[in-house]
C-alpha positions as CSV (number, residue, x, y, z in Angstrom):
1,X,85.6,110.8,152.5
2,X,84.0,107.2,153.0
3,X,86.5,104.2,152.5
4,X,86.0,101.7,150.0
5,X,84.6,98.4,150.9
6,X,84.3,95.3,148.7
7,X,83.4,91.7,149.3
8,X,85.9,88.8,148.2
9,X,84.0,85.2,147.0
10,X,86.8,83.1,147.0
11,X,87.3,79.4,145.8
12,X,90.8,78.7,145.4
13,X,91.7,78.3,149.0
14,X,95.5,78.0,148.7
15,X,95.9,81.4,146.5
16,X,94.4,83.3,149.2
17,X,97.6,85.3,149.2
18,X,97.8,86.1,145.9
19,X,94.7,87.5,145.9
20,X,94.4,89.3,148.8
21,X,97.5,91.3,147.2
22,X,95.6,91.9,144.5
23,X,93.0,94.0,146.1
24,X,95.6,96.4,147.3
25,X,95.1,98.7,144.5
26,X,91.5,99.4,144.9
27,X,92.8,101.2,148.4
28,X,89.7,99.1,150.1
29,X,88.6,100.7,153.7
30,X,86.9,97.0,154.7
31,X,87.4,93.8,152.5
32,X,84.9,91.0,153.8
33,X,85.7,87.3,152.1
34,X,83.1,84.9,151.8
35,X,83.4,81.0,150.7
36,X,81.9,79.7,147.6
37,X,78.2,78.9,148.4
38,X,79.1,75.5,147.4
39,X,81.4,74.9,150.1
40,X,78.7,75.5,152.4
41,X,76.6,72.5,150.6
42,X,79.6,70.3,150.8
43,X,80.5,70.4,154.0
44,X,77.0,70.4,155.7
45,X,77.1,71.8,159.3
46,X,80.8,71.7,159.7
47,X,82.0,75.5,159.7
48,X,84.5,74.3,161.8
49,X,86.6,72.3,158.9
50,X,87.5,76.2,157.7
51,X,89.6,76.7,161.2
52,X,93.1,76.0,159.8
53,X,92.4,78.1,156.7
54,X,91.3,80.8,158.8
55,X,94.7,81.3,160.2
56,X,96.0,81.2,156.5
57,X,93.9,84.2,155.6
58,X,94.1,86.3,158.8
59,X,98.1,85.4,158.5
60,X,98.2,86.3,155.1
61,X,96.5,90.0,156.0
62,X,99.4,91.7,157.3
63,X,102.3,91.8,155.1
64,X,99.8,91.6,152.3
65,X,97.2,94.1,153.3
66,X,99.8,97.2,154.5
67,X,97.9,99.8,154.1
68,X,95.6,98.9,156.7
69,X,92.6,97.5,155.6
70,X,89.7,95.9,157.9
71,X,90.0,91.9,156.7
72,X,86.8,90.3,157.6
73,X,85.8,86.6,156.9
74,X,82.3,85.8,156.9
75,X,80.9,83.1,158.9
76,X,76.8,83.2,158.1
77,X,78.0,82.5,154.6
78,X,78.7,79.2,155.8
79,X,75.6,79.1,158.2
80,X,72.8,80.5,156.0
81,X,72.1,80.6,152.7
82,X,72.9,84.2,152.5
83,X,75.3,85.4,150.4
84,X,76.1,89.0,151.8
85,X,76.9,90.0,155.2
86,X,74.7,91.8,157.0
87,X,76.7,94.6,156.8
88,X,77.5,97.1,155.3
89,X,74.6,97.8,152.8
90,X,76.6,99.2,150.3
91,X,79.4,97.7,148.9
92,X,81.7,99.6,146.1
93,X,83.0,96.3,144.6
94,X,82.3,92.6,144.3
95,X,85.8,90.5,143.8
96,X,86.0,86.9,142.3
97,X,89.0,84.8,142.5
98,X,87.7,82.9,139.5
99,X,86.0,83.7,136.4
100,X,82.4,84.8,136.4
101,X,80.7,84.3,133.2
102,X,78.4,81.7,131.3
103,X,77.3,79.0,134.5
104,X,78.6,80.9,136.7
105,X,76.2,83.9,136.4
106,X,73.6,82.9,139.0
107,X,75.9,83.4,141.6
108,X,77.0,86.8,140.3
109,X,73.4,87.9,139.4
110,X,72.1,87.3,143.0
111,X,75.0,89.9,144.1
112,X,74.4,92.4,142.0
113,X,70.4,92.9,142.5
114,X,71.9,93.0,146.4
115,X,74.2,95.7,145.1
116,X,73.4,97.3,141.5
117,X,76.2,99.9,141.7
118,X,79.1,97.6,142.8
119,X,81.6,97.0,140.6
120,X,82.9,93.4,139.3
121,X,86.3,92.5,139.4
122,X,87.9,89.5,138.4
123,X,90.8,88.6,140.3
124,X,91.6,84.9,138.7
125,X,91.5,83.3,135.8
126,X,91.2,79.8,137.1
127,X,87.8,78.2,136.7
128,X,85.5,77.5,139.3
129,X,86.2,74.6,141.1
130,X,86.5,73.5,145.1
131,X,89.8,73.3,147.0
132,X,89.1,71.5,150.1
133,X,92.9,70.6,150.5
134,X,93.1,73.3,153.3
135,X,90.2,71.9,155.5
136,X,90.3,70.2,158.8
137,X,87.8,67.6,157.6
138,X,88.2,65.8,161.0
139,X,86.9,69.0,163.1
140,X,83.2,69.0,163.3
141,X,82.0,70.0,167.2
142,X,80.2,72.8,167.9
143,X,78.6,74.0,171.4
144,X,76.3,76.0,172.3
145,X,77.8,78.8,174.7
146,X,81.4,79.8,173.9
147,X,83.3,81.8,176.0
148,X,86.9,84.1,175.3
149,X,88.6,87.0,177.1
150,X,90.7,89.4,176.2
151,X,92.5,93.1,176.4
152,X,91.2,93.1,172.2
153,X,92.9,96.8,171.8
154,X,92.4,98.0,168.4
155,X,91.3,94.0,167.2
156,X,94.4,92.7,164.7
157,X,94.9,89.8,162.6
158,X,95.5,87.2,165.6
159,X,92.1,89.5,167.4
160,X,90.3,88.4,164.7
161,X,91.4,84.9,163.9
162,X,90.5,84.4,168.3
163,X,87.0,85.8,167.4
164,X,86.5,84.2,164.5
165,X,87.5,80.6,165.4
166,X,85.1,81.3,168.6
167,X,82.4,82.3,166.2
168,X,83.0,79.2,164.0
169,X,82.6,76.9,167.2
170,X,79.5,78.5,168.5
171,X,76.1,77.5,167.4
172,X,73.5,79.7,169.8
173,X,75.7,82.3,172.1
174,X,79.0,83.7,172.4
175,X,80.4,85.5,175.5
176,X,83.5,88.0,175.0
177,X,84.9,89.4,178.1
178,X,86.8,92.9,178.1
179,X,89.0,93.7,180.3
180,X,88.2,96.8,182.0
181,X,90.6,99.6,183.7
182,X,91.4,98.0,186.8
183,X,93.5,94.8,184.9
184,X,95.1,96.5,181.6
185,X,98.3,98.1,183.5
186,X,100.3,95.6,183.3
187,X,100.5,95.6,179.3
188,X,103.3,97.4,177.6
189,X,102.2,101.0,176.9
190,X,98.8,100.3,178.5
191,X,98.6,104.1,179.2
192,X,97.8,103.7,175.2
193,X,94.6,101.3,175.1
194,X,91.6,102.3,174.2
195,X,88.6,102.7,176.8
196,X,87.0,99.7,177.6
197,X,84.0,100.7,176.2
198,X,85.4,101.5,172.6
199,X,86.7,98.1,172.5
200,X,84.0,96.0,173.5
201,X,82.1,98.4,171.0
202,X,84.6,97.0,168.5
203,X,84.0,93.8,169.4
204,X,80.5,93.7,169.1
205,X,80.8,95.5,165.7
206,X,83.0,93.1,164.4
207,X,81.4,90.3,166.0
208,X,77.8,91.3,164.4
209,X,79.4,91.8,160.6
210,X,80.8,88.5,160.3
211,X,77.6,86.5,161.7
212,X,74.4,87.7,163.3
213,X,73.0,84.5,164.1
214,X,74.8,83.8,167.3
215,X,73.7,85.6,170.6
216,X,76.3,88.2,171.8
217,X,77.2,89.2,174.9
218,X,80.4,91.2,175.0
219,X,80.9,92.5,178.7
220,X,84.0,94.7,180.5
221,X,85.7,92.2,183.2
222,X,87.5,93.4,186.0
223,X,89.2,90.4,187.2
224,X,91.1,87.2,185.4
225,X,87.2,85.1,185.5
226,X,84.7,87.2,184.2
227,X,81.1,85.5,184.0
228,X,82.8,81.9,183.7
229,X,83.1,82.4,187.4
230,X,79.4,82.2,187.6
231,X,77.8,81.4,184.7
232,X,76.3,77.3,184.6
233,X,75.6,78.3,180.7
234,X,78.5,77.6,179.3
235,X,80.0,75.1,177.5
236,X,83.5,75.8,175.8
237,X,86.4,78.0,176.5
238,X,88.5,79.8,173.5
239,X,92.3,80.7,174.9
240,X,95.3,80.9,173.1
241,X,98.8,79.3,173.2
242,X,99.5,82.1,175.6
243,X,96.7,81.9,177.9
244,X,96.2,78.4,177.4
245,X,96.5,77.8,181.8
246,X,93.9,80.5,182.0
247,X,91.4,77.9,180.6
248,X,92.7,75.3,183.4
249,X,92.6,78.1,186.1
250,X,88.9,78.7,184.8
251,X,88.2,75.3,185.3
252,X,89.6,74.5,188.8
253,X,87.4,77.6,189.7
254,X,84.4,76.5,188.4
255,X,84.7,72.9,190.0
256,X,85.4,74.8,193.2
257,X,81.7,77.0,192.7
258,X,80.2,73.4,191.3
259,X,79.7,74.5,188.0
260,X,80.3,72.4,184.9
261,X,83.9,72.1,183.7
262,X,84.2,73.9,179.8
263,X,86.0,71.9,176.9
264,X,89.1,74.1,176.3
265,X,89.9,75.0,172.4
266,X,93.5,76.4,172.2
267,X,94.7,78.6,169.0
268,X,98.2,79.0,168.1
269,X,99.2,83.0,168.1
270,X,100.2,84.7,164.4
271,X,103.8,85.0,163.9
272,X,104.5,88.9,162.8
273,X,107.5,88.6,160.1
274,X,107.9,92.3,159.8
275,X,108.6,92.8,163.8
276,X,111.9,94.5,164.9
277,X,114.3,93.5,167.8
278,X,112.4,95.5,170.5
279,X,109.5,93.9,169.3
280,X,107.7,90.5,170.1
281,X,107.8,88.1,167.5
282,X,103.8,87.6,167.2
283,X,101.3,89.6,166.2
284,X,100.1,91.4,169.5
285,X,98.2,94.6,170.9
286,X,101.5,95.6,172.1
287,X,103.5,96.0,168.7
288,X,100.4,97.7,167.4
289,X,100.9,100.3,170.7
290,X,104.5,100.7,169.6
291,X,103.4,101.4,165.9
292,X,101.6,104.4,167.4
293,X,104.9,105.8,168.9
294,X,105.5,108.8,167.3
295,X,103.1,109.1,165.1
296,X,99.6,111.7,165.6
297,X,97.4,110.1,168.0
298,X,95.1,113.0,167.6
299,X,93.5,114.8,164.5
300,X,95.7,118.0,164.2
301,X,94.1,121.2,164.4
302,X,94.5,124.9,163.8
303,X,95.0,127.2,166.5
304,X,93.9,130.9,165.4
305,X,95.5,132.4,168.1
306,X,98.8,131.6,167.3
307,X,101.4,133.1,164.8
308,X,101.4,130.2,161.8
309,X,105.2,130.6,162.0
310,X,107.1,129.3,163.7
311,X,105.3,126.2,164.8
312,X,105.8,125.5,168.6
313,X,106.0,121.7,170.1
314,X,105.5,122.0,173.4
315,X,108.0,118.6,174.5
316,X,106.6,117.5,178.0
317,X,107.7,114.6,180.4
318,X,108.5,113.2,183.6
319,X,112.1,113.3,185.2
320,X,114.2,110.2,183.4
321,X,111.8,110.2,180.4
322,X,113.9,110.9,178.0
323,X,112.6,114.0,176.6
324,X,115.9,116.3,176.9
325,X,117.6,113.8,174.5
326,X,114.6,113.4,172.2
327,X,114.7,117.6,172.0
328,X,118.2,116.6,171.3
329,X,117.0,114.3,168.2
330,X,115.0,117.1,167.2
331,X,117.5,119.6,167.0
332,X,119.7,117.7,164.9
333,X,116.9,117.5,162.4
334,X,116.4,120.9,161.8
335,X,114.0,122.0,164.6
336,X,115.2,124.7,167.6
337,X,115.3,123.3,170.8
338,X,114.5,125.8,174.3
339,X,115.0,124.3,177.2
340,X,112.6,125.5,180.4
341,X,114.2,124.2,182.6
342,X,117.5,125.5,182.2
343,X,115.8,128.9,182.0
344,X,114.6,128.2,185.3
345,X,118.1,127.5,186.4
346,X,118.7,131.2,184.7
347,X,116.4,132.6,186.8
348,X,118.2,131.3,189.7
349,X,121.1,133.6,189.2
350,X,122.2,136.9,191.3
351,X,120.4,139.4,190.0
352,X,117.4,137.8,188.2
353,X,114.3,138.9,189.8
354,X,113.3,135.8,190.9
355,X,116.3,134.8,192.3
356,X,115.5,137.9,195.4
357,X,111.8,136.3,195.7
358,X,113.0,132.7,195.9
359,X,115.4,133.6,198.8
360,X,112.4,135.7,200.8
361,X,110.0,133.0,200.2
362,X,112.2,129.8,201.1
363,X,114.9,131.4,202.9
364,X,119.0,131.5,203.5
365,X,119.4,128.0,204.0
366,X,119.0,126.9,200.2
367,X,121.8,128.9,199.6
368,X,125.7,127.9,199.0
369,X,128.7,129.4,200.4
370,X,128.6,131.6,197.3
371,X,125.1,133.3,197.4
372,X,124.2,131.5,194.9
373,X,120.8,128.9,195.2
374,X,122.0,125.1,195.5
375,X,118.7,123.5,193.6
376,X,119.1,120.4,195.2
377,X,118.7,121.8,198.6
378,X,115.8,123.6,197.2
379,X,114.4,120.8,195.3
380,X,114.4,119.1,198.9
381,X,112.3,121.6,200.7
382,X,109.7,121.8,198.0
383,X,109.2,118.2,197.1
384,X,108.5,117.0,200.4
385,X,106.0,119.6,200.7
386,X,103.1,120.2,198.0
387,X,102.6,124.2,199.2
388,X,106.1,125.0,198.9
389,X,106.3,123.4,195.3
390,X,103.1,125.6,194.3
391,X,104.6,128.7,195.5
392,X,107.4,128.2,193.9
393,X,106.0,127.6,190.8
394,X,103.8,130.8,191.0
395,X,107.5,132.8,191.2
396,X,108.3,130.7,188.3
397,X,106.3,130.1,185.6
398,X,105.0,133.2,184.3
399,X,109.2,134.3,184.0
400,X,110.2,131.2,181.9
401,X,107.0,131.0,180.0
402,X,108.3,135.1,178.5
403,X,111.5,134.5,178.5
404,X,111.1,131.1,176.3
405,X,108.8,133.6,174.4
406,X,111.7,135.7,173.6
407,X,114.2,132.9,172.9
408,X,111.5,131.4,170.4
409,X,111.5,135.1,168.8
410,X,115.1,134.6,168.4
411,X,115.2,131.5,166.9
412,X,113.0,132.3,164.4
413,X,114.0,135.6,163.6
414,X,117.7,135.3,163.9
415,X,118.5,131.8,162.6
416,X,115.6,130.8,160.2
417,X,114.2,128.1,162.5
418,X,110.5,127.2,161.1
419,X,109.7,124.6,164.5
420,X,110.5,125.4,167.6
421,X,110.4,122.7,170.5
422,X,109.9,123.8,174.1
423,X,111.3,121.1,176.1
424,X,109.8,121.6,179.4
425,X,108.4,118.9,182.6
426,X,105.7,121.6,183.7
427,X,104.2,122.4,180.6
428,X,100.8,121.5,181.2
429,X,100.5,122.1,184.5
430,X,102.1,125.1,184.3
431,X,98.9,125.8,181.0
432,X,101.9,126.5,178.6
433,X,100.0,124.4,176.0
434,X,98.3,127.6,175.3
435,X,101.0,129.0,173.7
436,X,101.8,125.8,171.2
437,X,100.7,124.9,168.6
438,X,100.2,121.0,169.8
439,X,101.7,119.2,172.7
440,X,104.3,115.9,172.1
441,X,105.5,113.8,175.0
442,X,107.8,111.2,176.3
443,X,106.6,108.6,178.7
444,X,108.0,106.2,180.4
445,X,107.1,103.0,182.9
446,X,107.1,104.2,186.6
447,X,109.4,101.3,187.6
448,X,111.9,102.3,184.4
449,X,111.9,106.1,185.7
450,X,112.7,105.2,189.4
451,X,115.5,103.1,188.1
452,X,117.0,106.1,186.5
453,X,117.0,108.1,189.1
454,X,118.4,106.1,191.4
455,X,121.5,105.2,189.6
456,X,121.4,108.7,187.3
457,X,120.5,111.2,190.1
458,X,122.0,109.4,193.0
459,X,119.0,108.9,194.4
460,X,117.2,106.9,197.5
461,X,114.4,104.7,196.5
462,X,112.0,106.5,198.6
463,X,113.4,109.9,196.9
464,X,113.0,108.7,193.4
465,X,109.1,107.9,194.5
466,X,108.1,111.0,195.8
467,X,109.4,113.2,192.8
468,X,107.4,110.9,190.5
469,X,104.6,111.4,192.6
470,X,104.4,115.1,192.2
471,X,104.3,114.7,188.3
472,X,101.4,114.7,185.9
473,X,101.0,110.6,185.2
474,X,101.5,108.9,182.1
475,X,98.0,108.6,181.0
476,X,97.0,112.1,182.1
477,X,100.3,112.8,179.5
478,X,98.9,110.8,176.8
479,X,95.4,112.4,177.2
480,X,97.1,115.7,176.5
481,X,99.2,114.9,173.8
482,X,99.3,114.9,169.9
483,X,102.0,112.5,169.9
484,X,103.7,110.4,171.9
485,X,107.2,108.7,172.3
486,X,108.6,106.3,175.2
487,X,112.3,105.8,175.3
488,X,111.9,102.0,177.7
489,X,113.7,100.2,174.6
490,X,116.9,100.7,172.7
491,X,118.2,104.1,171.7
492,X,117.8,103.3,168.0
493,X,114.0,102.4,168.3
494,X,113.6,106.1,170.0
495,X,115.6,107.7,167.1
496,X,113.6,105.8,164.4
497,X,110.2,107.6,166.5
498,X,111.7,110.7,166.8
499,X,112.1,110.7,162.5
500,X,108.6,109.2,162.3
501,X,107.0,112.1,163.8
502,X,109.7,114.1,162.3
503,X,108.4,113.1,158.7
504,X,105.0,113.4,159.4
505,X,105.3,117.0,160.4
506,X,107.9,117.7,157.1
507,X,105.0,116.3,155.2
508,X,102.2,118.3,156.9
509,X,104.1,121.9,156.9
510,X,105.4,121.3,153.7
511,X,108.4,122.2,155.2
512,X,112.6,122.2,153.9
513,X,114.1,121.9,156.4
């Protein structure tokens, strides 16, 4: 099903707000918001005066706009004497903040031979009339070739008003630079970003729909530079509060390739009111990454080859990632909870089958005074050496993968349990995805993990390392997974994901649990 979109012409400035909350019952897709025409005839070639009011409206957007609608302000409207953006072609409504009838007509008339099957909504009942309160009416510069950088992950409110204000400034080309692979991991949840090509495909898209008469040139950047290491083009740097020394950095480097020095426009970041003590308190890529924390990062599909009921979660993540205690969380919510690995400790016993191959393939010396197999002097032996580990997995995995089978059987069958999470740090390497229905996991920052170790497990430094080493990564996790959780922050914040994705899952079975 297509998502609604509508254009906004708005007039009273300083009610913004109000009506942006007004819209939220038409459940828009995309709202674009042009200016009166007849701010465009008042303030000339200006665009620039509309800066300040721009981070009214982009401000306004995210408490007011919740359900996630794509807020888009036009800039050509200010530019051209067009009164549409460029796209999209078909709009479903066409919103006034004032009333549209008797002189007012001309303007609505030219919208609707533009767009004969929109539909007209009046969101105000105060007559047409400027508000230029909210303009900067000493700003008034523009330049020629602008130039910004930035991560721009799944563009935002403070995305949009960096692009935007850039946009405003620029009268012939605009350069964006994206940073590429090599420079996102030091970002919170980075292993969560989009691929640079998506986002500078964003970019571009977003760029394009607000005003398409500026040159673009939105290009992946693998260092802190970019093109404004080379480039004698340009004229005017955008940063923000935070990256405001990047612009002086910029600038030093260019005097040292004897290229021009840029002006330097700073923006003040958003301020994000709804944010949460683990949070930051602006509006940032990285609270959006959260957001996705425990929610479905992937459209859910059916799997024909498994029993409907019960629904298996296969629960998959690295040593001191927290998964045992969210398959705790889970439990407590309704779900049954197997745990792989201490089914592999199981088949460690006397008698077990494996417990004969384990001693014949590794020998007497991982052994206790008591026959039985001390794990740690096993684990020792194998994760020093990538064969042994593979051949130990081979004894392994096909055991716990039936005798999970039967404890899910059990669960189900004996004590009513609809879900059924299987816990387990091998799961896809081991290909027990197969036999789930999806696959949810618990990452965690390689630094944080290593920390755990060493003061949970009592381990060296160098020990921590190498067992992380042997592990799937983080992003090869994410890749694999339906949903993700990370446990870095307080044990609230990891409760309140663990009943996020617990909800969704209620909702999507239908389930009483």
């Amino acid at each position: 099903m297509t998502s609604k979109c509508g254009l906004l012409t708005a007039v009273h400035l300083a009610n913004i707000n109000n009506t942006l909350a007004a819209t939220r019952k038409y459940a828009l897709g995309t709202l674009y918001v042009q200016v009166h025409p007849q701010y465009r005839d008042s303030i000339g070639s200006r665009p620039t005066v509309f800066g300040s009011w721009l981070t009214k409206l982009y401000q306004s957007s995210p408490s007011t706009l919740e359900s996630g609608m794509d807020l888009r302000f036009i800039v050509s409207s200010l530019k051209t004497n067009e009164k549409v953006p460029l796209k999209p072609l078909m709009l479903d409504f066409l919103f006034f903040d004032y009333p549209t009838a008797g002189a007012h007509d001309a303007e609505l008339g030219s919208l609707l031979k533009l767009h004969p099957g929109a539909e007209v909504v009046e969101l105000g009942d105060k007559a047409l009339g400027l508000d230029s309160s909210l303009l900067d009416q000493t700003s008034g510069e523009l330049f020629n070739n602008v130039v910004l950088g930035g991560t721009f992950d799944r563009l935002h409110a403070g995305h949009k008003v960096l692009l935007t204000q850039a946009v405003l400034l620029a009268k012939q080309r605009l350069v964006v630079g994206v940073t590429d692979e090599t420079m996102i991991q030091s970002k919170k949840l980075w292993e969560l970003i989009l691929p640079v090509e998506q986002r500078i495909a964003e970019v571009r898209d977003f760029l394009e729909s607000i005003d398409h008469t500026l040159q673009y040139e939105v290009v992946p950047i693998s260092d802190p530079f970019g093109p404004t290491a080379t480039d004698p083009n340009m004229d005017l740097i955008v940063v923000s509060t935070e990256t405001a020394r990047g612009g002086a950095k910029v600038n030093e480097l260019r005097g040292k390739n004897g290229l021009n020095q840029l002006a330097v426009h700073t923006i003040d970041l958003l301020d994000d009111e709804s944010t949460v003590d683990d949070k930051e308190d602006k509006i940032s890529s990285s609270n959006q990454r959260m957001d996705l924390l425990g929610t479905r990062l992937k459209p859910k599909k059916a799997k024909s080859d498994l029993a409907q009921s019960p629904y298996i979660i296969g629960l998959v993540g690295g040593i001191a990632s927290g998964k045992s205690k969210m398959s705790e969380r889970f439990g407590k919510l309704g779900a049954g909870v197997i745990d792989c690995d201490k089914i592999a400790h199981q088949l460690y016993e006397p008698g077990e089958d494996c417990y004969q191959t384990v001693i014949n393939n590794f020998g007497l010396s991982i052994l206790n005074e008591d026959k039985t197999i001390n794990r740690k002097a096993l684990g020792a032996v194998v994760f020093s050496n990538p064969d042994k580990l593979d051949l130990l997995n081979t004894i392994l995995w096909d055991a716990i993968l039936e005798r999970a089978k039967l404890r899910i059987k059990d669960l189900h069958e004996k004590e009513g349990k609809q879900v059924i999470v299987m816990e387990a740090a091998v799961l896809l390497k081991a290909g027990w995805q197969n036999a789930c229905h999806e696959v949810w996991s618990c990452i965690i920052p390689k630094e944080e993990a290593i920390k755990r170790l060493v003061e949970r497990n009592g381990l060296s430094q160098e020990e921590a390392e190498k067992r992380i080493q042997t592990q799937a990564s983080n992003s090869e996790l994410v890749r694999s997974s339906d949903v993700v959780f990370c446990t870095a922050w307080s044990y609230e914040y990891s409760q309140q994901q663990a009943e996020k994705a617990w909800r969704m899952l209620e909702k999507e079975l239908r389930l009483k649990l």
